[in-house]
N, C-alpha and C positions, 0 to 999 in steps of 0.2 A: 539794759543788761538782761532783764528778767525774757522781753522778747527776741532775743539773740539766743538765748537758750533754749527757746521756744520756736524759734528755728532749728536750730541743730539737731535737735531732739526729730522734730517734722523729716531733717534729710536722712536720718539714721530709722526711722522708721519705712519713708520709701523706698531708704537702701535697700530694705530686708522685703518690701513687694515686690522688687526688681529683682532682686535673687531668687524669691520665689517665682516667679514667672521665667527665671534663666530655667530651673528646677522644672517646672511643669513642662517648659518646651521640648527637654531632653526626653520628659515622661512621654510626650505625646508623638516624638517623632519613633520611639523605642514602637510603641502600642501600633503606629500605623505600618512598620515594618514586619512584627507579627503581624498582622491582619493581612497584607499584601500576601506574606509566604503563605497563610492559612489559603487563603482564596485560589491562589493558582498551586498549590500541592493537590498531589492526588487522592479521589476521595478516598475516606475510611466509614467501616460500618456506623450507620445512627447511633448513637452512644442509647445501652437497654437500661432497665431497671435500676442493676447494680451501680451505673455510674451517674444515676439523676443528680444525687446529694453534690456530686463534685463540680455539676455545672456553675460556672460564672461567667459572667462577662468577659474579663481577664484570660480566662482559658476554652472558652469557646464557642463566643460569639464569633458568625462568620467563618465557622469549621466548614470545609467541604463535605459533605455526608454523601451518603449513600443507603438506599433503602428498599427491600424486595417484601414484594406484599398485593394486596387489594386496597381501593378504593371503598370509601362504604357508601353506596349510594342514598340519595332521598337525604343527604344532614348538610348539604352544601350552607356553606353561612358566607355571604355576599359583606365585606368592609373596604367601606367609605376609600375611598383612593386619589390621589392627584398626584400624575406621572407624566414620563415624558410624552407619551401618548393623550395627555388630556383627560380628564376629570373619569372617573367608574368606580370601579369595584376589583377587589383581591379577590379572587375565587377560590375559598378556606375550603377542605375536603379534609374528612378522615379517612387515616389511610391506616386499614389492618397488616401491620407488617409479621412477615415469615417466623417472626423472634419472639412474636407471643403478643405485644404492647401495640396500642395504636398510637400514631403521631399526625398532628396535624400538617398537612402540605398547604401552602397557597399555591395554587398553580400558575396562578399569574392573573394579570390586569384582564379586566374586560368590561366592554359600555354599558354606559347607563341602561341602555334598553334590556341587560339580561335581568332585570330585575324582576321582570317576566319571568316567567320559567315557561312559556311558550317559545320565548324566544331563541333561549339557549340550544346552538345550533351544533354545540360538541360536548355532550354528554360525559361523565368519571368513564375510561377505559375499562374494558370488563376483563376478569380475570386476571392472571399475578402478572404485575410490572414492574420495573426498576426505577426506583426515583432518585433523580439526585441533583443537588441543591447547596445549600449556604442553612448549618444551622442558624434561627435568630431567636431571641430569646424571647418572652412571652410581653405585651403591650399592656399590660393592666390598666383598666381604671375606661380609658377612652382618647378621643383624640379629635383634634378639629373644634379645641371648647365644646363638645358635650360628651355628654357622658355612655356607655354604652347600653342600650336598652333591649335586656333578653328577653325582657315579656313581647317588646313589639316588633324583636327580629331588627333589631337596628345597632349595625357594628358600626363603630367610629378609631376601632381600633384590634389589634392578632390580640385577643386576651387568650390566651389558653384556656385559664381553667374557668373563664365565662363559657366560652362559647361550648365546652368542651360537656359543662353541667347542662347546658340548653341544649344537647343535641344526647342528651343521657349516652356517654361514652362511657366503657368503665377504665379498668388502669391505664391513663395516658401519657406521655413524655411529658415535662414542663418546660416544655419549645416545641417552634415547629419550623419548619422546612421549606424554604424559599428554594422551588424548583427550577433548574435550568429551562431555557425554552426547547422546545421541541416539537413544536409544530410549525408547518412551514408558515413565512411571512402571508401576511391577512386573515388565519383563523386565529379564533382565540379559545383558549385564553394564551396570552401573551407572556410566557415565563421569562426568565433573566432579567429581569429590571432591577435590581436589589440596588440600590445608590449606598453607595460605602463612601461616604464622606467626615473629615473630623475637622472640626474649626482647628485653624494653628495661625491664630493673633498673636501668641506670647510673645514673642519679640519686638512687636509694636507695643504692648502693653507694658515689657519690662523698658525698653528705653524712653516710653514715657512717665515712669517713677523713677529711673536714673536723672531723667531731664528734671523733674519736680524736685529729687532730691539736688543736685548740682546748684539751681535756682534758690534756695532755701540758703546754701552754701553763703553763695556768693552774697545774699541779702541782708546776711548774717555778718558775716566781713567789711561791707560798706558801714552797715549800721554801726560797725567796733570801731571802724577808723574816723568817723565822725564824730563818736563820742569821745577819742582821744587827741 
């Protein structure tokens, strides 16, 4: 008796992870359909000062931006990359915009070998340009299991306000700006790679807790009718 209710109890609690995962699926396809509109709407100014506090994830990771300003040369910070192009580097740049604030750009992928700075064969554009991209939010901490090392110039990840203190910036956005591409196919750096992907298992995860709960059921019911 005592495990017959010890089942039940088991299917009424899967019930309630399967609903939760009915519940998360709705969440994630809602989130992927903002994100879709954010990406292909047209851009709007880098979000300045005023509206730092309001950034989140939720409302605007993945904004289409737009940004008129300078590059600052000599602060480029090269992090760790593996894309569709094959193992490099993000080409991180500050960029002094028109509006007062700098914001960091990646401008895109580029090979191991720029790790040189002899080798770099396309230089920050000189004087004011337009940038425009995919805001992303800042990478803290590092990536690829290690961690980010400012003293030996070694990114493993977009931290903002690492790279941003190692290359002594003052007031800066707390995101940066994944640049469209714009230079023709073979030079680099290679913009528009941004991979905008969201796992969406829920539905395999909820009908395997309806299946665990159902199971629990039915083993529940055998067990009663044997006992009686």
């Amino acid at each position: 008796m005592a495990f017959c209710l010890f089942l039940l109890v088991a299917a009424a609690l899967f019930s309630g992870l399967g609903l939760w995962q009915v519940e998360r699926r709705a969440w994630k396809h809602d989130l992927i359909a903002r994100v879709d509109a954010r990406i292909h709407a047209p851009a709007v100014p880098a979000p300045g000062p005023e509206a730092w506090p309001h950034i989140s994830p939720e409302a605007s990771e993945y904004l289409r931006v737009t940004a008129r300003g300078r590059f600052v040369p000599g602060k480029v910070a090269l992090v760790q990359a593996v894309t569709a192009l094959g193992p490099g580097f993000w080409l991180v740049v500050p960029f002094e915009t028109s509006s007062g604030f700098t914001v960091l750009v990646n401008r895109g992928y580029v090979p191991g070998a720029w790790k040189d700075p002899a080798v770099r064969t396309n230089p920050e554009p000189a004087g004011e340009v337009t940038v425009t991209g995919l805001l992303r939010l800042t990478e803290p901490g590092g990536g690829f299991l290690r961690a980010n090392d400012p003293v030996g110039d070694r990114w493993f990840s977009r931290d903002v306000a690492a790279i941003a203190a190692a290359r002594n910036l003052g007031p800066r956005a707390p995101y940066f700006i994944d640049a469209d591409a714009t230079l023709p196919p073979g030079r680099f750096p290679v913009g528009g790679l941004t991979v905008v992907t969201f796992p969406d298992n829920h539905l395999v995860y909820a009908l395997t807790w309806f299946a665990m709960a159902l199971l629990c059921v039915g083993a529940a019911v055998f067990l009663w009718r044997r006992r009686i």
